[in-house]
N, CA, C and O atoms as a DFTB+ gen file, in Angstrom:
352 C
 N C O
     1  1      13.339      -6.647     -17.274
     2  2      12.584      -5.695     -18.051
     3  2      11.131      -6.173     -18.136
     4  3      10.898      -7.379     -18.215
     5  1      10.255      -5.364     -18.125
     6  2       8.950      -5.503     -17.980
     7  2       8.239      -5.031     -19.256
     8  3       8.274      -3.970     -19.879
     9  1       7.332      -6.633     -19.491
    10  2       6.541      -6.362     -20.935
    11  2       5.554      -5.030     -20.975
    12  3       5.190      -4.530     -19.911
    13  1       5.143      -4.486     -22.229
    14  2       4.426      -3.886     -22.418
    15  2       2.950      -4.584     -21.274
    16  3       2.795      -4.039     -20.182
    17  1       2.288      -5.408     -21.562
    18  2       1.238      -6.285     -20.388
    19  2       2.089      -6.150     -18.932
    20  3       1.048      -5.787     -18.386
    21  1       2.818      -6.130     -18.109
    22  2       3.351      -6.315     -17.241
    23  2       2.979      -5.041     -16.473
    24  3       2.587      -4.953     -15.309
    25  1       3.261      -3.732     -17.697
    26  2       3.510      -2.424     -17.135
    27  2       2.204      -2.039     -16.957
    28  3       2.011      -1.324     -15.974
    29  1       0.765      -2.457     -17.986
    30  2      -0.446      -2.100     -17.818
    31  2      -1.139      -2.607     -17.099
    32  3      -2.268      -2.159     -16.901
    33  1      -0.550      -4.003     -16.316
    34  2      -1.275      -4.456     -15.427
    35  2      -0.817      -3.837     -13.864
    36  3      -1.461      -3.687     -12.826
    37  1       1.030      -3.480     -14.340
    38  2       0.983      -2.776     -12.672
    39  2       0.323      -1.593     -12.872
    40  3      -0.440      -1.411     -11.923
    41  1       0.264      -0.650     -13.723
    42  2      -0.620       0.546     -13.060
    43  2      -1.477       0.790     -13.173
    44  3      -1.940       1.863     -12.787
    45  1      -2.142      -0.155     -13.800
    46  2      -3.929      -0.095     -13.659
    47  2      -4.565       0.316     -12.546
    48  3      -5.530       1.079     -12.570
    49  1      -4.037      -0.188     -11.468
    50  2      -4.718       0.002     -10.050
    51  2      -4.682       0.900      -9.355
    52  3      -5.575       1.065      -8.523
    53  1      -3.644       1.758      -9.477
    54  2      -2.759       2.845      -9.253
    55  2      -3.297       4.193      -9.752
    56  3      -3.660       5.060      -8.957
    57  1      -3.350       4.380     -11.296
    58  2      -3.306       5.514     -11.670
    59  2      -4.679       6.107     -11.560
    60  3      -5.702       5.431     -11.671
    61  1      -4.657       7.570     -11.307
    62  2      -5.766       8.299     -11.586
    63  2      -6.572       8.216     -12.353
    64  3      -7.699       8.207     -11.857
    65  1      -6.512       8.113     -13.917
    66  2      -7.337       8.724     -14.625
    67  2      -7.007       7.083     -15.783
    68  3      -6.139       6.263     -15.485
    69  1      -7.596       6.994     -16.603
    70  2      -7.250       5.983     -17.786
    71  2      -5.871       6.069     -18.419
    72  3      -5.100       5.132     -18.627
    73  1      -5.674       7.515     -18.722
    74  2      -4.462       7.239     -19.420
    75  2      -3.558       8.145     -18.844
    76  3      -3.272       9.241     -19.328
    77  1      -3.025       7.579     -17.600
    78  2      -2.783       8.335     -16.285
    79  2      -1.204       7.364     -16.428
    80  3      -1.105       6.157     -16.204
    81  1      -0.043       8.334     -16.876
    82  2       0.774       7.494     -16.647
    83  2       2.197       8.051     -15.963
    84  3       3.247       7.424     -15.819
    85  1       1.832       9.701     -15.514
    86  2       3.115      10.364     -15.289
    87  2       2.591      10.684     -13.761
    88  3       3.094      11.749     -13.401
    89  1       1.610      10.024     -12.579
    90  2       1.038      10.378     -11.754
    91  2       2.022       9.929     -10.529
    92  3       2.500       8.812     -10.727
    93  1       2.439      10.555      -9.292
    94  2       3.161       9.690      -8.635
    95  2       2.904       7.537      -8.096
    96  3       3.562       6.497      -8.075
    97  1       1.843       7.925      -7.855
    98  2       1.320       6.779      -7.970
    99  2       1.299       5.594      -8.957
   100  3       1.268       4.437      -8.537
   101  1       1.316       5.912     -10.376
   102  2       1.613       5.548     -10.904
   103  2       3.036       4.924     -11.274
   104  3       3.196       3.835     -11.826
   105  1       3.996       5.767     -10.890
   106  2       5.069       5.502     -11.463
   107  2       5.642       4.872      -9.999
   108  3       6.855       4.739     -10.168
   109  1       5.268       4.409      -8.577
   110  2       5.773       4.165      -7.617
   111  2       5.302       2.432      -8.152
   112  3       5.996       1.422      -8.266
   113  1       4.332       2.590      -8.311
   114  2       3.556       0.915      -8.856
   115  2       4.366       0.768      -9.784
   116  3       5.162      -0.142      -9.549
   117  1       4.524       1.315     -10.829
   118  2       5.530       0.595     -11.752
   119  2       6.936       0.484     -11.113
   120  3       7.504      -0.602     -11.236
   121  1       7.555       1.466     -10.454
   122  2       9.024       0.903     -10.376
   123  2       9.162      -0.528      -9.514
   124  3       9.945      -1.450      -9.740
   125  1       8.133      -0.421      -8.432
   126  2       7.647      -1.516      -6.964
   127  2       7.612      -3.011      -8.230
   128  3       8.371      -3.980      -8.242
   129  1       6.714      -2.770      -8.962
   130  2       6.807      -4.175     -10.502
   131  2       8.246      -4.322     -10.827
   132  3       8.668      -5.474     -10.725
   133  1       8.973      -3.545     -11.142
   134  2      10.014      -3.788     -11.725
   135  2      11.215      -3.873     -10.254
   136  3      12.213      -4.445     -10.692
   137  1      11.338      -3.672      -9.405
   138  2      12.407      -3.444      -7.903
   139  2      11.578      -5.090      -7.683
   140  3      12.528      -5.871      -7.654
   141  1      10.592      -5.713      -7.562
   142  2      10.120      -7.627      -7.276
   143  2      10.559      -8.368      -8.506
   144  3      10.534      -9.598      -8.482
   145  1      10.920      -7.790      -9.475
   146  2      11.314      -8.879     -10.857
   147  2      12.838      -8.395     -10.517
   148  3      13.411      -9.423     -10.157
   149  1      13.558      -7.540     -10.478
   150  2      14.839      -7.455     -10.287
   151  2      15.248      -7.987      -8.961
   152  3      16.446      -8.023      -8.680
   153  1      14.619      -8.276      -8.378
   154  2      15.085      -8.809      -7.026
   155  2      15.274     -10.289      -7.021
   156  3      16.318     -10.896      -6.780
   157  1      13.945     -10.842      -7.363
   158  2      14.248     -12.211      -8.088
   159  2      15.422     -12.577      -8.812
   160  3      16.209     -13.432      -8.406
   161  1      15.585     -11.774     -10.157
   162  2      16.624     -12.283     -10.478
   163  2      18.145     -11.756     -10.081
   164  3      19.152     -12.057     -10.722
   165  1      18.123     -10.939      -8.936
   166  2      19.163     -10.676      -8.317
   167  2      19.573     -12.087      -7.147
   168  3      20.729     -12.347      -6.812
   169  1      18.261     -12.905      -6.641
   170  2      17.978     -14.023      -6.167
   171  2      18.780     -15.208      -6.634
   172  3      19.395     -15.971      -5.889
   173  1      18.706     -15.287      -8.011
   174  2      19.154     -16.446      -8.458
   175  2      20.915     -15.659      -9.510
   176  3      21.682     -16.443     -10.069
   177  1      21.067     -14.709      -9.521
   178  2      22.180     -14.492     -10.246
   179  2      23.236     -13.125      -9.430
   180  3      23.485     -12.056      -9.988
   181  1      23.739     -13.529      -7.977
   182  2      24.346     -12.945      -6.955
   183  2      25.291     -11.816      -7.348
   184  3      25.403     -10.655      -6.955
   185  1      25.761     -12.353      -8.015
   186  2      27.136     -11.270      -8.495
   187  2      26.611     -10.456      -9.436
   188  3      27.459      -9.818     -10.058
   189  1      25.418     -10.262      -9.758
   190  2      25.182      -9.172     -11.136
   191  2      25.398      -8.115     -10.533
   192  3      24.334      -7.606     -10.180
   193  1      26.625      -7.308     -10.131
   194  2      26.504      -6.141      -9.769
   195  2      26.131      -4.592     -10.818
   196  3      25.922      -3.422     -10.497
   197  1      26.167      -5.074     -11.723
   198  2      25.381      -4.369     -12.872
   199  2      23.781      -3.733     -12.495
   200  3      23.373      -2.573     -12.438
   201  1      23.216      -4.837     -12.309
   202  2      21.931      -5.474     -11.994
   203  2      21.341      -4.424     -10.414
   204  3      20.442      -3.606     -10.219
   205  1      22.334      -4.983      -9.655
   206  2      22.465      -4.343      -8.005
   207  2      22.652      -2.889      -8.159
   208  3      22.106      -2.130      -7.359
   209  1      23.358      -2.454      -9.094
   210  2      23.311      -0.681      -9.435
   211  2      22.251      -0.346      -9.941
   212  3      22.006       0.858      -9.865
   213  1      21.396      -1.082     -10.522
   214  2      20.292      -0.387     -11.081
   215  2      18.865      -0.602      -9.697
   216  3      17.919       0.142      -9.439
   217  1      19.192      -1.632      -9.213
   218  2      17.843      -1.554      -8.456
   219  2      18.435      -0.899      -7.399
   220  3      17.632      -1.350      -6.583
   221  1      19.023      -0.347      -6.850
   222  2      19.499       0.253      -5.917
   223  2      18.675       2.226      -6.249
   224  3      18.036       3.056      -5.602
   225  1      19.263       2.081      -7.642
   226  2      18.741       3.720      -8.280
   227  2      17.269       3.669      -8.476
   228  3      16.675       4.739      -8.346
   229  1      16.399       2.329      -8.843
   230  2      15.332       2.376      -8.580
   231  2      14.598       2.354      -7.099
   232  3      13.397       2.614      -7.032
   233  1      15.163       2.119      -6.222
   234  2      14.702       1.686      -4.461
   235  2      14.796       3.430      -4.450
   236  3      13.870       3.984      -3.859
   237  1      15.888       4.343      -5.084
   238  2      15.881       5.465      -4.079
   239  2      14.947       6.263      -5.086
   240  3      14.319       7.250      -4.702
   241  1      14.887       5.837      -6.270
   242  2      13.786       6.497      -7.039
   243  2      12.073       6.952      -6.499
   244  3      11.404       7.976      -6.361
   245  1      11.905       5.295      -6.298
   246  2      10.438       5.050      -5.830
   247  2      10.757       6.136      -4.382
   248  3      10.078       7.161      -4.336
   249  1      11.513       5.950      -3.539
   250  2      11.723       6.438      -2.192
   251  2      11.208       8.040      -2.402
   252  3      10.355       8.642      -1.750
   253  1      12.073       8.544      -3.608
   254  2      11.974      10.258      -3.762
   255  2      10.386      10.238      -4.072
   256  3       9.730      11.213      -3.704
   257  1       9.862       9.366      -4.611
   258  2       8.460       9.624      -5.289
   259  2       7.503       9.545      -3.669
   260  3       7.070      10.546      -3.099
   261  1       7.399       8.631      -3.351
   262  2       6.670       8.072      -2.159
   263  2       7.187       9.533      -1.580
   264  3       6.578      10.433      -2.158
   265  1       7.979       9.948      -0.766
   266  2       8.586      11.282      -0.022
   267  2       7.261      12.604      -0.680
   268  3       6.483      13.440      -0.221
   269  1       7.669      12.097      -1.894
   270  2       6.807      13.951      -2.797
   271  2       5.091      13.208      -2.463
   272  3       4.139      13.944      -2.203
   273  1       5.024      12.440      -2.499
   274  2       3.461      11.932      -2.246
   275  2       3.083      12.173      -1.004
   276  3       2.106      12.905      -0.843
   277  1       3.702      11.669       0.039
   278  2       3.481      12.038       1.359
   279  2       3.345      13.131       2.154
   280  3       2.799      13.309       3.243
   281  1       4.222      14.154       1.055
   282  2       3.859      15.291       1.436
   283  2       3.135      16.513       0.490
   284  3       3.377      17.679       0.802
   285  1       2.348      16.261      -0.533
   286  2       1.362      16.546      -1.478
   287  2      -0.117      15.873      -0.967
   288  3      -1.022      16.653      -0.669
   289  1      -0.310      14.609      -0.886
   290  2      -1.463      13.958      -0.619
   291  2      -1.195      12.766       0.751
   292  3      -1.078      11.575       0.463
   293  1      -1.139      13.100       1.818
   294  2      -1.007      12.030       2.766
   295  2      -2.095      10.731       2.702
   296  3      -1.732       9.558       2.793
   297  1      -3.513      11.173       2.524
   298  2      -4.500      10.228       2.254
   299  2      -4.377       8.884       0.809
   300  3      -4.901       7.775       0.707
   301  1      -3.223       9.836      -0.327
   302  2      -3.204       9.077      -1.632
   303  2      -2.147       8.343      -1.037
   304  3      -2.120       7.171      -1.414
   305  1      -1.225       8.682      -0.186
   306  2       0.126       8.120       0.514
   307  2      -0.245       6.930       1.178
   308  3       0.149       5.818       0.828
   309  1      -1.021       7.155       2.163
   310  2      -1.132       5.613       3.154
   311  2      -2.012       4.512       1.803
   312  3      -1.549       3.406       1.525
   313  1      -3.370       5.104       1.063
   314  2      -3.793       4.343       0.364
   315  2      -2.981       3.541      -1.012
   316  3      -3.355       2.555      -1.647
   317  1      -1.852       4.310      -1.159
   318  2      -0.621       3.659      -2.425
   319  2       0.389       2.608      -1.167
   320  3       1.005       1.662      -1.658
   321  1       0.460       2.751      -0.184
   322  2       1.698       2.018       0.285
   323  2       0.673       0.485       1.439
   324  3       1.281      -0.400       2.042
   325  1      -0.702       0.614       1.417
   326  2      -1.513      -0.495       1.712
   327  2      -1.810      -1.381       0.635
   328  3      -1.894      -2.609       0.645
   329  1      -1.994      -0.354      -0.535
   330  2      -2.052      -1.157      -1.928
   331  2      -0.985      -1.933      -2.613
   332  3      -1.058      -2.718      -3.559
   333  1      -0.053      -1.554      -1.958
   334  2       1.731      -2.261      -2.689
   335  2       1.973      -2.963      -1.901
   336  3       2.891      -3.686      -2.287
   337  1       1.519      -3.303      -0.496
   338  2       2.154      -4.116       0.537
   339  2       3.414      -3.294       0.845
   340  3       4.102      -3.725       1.771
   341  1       3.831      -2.175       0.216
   342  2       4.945      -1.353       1.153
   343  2       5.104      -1.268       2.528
   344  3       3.955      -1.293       2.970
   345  1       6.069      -1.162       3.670
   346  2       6.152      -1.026       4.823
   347  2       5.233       0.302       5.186
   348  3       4.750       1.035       4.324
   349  1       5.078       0.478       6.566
   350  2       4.502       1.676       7.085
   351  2       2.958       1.181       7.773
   352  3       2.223       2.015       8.303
């Protein structure tokens, strides 16, 4: 789970506007913060299959978001997935 500071530092970079928090972009940076801290501790604690169900629903989350971005703004698309170190 990601602190209140955790969440304002991932989408600072990301969002549109200051208090920009329902933007696709936004919310692809935050889940991408939270899918590298769950992975870690999926790293050190194997069997949490609890754990593995949830980042799994977040991987296809971000996926549906990135999908609606790519095809709304292709230019906001390549510039969000150079900025995350995402594949592509």
């Amino acid at each position: 789970m990601l602190s209140k500071r955790k969440k304002a530092n991932a989408m600072k970079d990301a969002r549109r506007h200051d208090s920009d928090t329902g933007s696709p972009e936004a919310q692809v940076a935050l889940l991408t913060k939270q899918i590298n801290e769950l992975s870690a501790h999926l790293k050190k604690n194997a069997k949490d299959f609890h754990s593995r169900r949830g980042l799994l629903q977040m991987v296809a989350d971000r996926r549906k978001h990135l999908k609606y971005l790519a095809r709304k703004d292709e230019s906001a698309y390549q510039a969000l997935i150079t900025k995350l170190g995402l594949k592509k």
